[in-house]
C-alpha positions as CSV (number, residue, x, y, z in Angstrom):
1,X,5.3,-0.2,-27.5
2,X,3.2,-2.2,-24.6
3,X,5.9,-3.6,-21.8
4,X,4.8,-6.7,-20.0
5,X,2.4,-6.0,-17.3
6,X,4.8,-4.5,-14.2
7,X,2.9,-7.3,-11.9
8,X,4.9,-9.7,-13.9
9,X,8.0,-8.3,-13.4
10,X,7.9,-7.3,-9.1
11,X,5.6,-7.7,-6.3
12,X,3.7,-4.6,-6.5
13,X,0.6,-3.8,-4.6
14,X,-2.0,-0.3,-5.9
15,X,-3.3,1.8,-2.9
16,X,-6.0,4.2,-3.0
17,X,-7.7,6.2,0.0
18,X,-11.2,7.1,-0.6
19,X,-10.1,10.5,-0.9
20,X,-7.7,9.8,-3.9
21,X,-4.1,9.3,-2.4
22,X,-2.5,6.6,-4.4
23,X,0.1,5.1,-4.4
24,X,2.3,2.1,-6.3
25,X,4.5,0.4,-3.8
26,X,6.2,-2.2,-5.7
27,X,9.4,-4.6,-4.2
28,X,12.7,-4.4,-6.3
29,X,14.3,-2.0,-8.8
30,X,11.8,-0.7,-11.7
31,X,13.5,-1.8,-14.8
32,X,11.8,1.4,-16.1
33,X,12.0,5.1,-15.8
34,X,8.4,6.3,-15.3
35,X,6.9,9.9,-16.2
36,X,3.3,9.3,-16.1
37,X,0.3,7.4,-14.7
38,X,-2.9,7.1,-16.5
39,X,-6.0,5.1,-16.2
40,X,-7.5,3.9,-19.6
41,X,-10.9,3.4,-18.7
42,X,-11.7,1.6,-22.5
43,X,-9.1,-1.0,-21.4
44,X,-10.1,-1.0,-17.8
45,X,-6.5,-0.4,-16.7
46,X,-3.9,1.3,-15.1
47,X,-0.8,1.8,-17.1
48,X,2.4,3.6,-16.3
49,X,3.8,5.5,-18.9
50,X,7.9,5.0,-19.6
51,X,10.4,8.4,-20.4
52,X,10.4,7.1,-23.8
53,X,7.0,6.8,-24.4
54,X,6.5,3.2,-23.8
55,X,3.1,1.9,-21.8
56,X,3.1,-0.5,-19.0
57,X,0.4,-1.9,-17.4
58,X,0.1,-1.7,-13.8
59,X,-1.6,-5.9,-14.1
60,X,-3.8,-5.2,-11.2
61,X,-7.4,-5.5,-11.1
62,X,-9.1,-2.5,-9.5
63,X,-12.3,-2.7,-8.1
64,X,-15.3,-0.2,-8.0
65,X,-14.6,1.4,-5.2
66,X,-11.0,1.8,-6.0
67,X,-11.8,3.0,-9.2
68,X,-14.8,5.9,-8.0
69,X,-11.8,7.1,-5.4
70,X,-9.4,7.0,-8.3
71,X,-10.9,9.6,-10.0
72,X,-10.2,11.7,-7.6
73,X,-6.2,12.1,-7.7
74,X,-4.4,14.2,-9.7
75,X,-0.9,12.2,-8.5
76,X,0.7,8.7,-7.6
77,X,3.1,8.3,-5.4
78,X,5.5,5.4,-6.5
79,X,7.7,3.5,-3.5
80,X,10.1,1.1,-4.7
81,X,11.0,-0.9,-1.1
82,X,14.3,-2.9,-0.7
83,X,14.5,-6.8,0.2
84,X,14.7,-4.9,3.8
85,X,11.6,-3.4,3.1
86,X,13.0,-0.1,3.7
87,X,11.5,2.5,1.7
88,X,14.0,3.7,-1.2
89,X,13.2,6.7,-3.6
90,X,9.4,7.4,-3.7
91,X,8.4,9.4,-6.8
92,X,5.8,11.7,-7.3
93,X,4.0,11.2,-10.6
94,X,1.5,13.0,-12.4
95,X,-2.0,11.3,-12.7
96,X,-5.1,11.1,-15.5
97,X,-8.2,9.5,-16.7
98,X,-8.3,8.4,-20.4
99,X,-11.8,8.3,-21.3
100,X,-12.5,6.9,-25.1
């Protein structure tokens, strides 16, 4: 089952260093529970995969600088951040490249 894109849903932002940090910082509670990230490279996107199996996509347009650094990582750090902006529980998640 596709979700709606998580962009809808919160303000979230997609960081990558040029030596493949990542991370998803996104405002508000996830109405998800996430287990995975992966980056479909046939739908050109990033999409978060749910405990249950569900996909959603990340809604963010990456460009190709993001995208060379991207393949890099091997994890994504996820930061959900409070109407305070204080940071509350960051999650480690395991990263990969779909090719088709």
């Amino acid at each position: 089952m596709l979700l709606n894109p998580l962009s809808q849903d919160m303000p979230v932002e997609f960081v990558v260093s040029r030596t493949g940090s990542v991370a998803i910082v996104h405002k508000g509670r996830a109405q998800h529970d996430y287990i995975w990230v992966q980056y479909d490279q046939y739908a050109d996107s990033v999409q978060l995969v749910t405990e249950d199996g569900k996909l959603q996509d990340l809604g963010l347009s990456l460009n190709d600088s993001m995208l060379r650094s991207l393949m890099k990582t091997r994890e994504v750090m996820m930061i959900e951040l409070t109407d305070n902006m204080a940071i509350r529980k960051p999650k480690l998640l395991k990263f990969s490249a779909l090719v088709h």
